[in-house]
C-alpha positions as CSV (number, residue, x, y, z in Angstrom):
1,X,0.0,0.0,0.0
2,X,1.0,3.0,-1.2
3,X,0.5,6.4,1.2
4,X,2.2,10.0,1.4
5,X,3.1,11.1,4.6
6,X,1.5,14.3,6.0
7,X,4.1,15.0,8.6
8,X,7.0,13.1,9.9
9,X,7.2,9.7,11.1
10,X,10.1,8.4,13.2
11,X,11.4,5.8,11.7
12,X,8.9,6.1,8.7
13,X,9.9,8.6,6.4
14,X,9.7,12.7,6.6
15,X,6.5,15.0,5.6
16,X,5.4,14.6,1.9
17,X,7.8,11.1,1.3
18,X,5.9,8.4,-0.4
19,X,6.2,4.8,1.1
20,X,4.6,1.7,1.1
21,X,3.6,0.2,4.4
22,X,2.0,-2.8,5.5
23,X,-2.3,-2.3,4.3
24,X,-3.5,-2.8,7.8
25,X,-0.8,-0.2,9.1
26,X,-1.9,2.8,6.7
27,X,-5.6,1.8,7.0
28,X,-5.8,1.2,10.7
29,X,-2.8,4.2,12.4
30,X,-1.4,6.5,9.6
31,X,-4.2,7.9,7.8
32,X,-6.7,7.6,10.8
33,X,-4.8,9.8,13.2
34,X,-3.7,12.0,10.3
35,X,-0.1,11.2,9.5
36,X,-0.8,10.5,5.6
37,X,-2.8,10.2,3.1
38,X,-3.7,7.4,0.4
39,X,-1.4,7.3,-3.0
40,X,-3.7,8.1,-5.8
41,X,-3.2,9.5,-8.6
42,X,-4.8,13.1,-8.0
43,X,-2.7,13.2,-4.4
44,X,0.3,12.7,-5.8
45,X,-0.2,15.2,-8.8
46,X,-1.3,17.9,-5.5
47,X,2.0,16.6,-3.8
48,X,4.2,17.2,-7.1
49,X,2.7,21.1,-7.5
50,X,3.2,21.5,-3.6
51,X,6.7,20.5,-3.4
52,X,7.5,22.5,-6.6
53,X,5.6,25.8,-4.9
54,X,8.1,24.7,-1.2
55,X,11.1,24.2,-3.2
56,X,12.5,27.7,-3.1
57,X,11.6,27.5,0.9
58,X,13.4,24.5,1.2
59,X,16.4,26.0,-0.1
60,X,16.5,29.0,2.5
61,X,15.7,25.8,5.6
62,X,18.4,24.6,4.1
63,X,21.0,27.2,3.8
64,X,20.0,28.5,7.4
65,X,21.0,25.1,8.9
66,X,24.0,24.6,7.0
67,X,25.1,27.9,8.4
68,X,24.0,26.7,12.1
69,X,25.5,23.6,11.3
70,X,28.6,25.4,10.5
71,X,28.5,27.4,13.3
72,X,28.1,24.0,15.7
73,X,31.1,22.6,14.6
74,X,33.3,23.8,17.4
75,X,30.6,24.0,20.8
76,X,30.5,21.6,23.2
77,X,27.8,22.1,25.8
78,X,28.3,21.7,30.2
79,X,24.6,20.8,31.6
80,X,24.8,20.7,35.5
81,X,22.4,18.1,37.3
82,X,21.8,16.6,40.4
83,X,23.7,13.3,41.3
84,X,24.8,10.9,43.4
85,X,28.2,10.3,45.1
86,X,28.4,7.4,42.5
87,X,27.8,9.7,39.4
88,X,24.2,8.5,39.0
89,X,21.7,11.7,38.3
90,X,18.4,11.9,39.9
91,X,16.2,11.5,36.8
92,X,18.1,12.1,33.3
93,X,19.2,15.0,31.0
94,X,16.6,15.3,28.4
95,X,16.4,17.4,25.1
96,X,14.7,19.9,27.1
97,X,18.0,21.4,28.7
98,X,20.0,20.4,25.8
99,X,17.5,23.1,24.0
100,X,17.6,25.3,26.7
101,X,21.4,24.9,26.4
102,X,22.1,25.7,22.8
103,X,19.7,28.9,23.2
104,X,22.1,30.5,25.8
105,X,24.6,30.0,23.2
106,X,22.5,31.8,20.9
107,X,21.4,28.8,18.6
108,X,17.7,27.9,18.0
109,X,17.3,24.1,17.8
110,X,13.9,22.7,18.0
111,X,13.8,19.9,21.1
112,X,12.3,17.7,18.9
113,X,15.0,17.6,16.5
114,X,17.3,16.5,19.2
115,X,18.1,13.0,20.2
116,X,20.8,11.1,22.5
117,X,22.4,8.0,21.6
118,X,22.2,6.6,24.7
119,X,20.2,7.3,28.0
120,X,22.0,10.5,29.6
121,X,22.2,9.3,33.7
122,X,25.3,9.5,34.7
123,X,28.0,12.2,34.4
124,X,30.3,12.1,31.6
125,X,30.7,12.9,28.2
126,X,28.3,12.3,25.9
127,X,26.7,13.1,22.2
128,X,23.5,15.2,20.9
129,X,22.4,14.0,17.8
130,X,20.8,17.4,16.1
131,X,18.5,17.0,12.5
132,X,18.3,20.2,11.7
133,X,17.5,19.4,8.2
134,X,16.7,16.2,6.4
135,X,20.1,16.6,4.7
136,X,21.9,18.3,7.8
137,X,22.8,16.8,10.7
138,X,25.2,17.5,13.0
139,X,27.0,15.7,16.4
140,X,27.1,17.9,19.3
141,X,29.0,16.6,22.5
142,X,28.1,18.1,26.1
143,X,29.8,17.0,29.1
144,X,26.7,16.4,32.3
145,X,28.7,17.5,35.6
146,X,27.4,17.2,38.9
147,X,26.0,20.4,40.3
């Protein structure tokens, strides 16, 4: 089954992508709760004039976070926390204070467009995956110190 995608979909595809899922998924989750649309032949002429209207747009998203991206290169991030005498923090880091984080710095990242490799609870180094494009994604580390 064919559908285009209305929005992203971790682990899917990004908004306007066409895919083929499984029928039963696309009938019964994606175009229920609004996260695509079926494949025909109309929709996808509607999808071809709408990305050719976006495609200028895309090209400034794009430009802007290749010049973020550029500008990333060289930060790396301190986020205090809570912990333990062992290292273990009370609770976890999250892309919340990574966000908040970057924004003292001056940078505008989304927190949804942040995600972690691994589960941030102890204090150490560690790596913030940031898609800040669908072509442009860049590795962040940030060091969690106890507070």
């Amino acid at each position: 089954m064919q559908v285009i995608l209305t929005q992203d979909v971790k682990n899917l595809g990004e908004k306007d992508d066409v895919v083929s899922v499984k029928p039963g998924f696309g009938r019964n989750y994606l175009i229920p709760q609004g996260h695509a649309i079926l494949a025909t032949e109309s929709a996808r002429k509607v999808l071809a004039e709408n990305i050719k209207q976006a495609q200028f747009k895309q090209e400034k998203i794009k430009k802007d976070a290749d010049a973020i991206a550029a500008r990333l290169v060289d930060v790396k991030l301190t986020i205090g926390a809570k912990a333990g005498e062992s290292g273990k923090i009370f609770g976890a880091v999250n892309t919340i204070q990574v966000s908040d984080a970057l924004k003292k710095l001056g940078f505008e990242v989304d927190r949804r467009r942040i995600t972690f490799e691994t589960d941030v609870k102890f204090v150490g180094d560690y790596i913030a995956n940031l898609n800040l494009h669908k072509e442009v994604k860049v590795q962040v580390p940030f060091a969690v110190v106890a507070e």
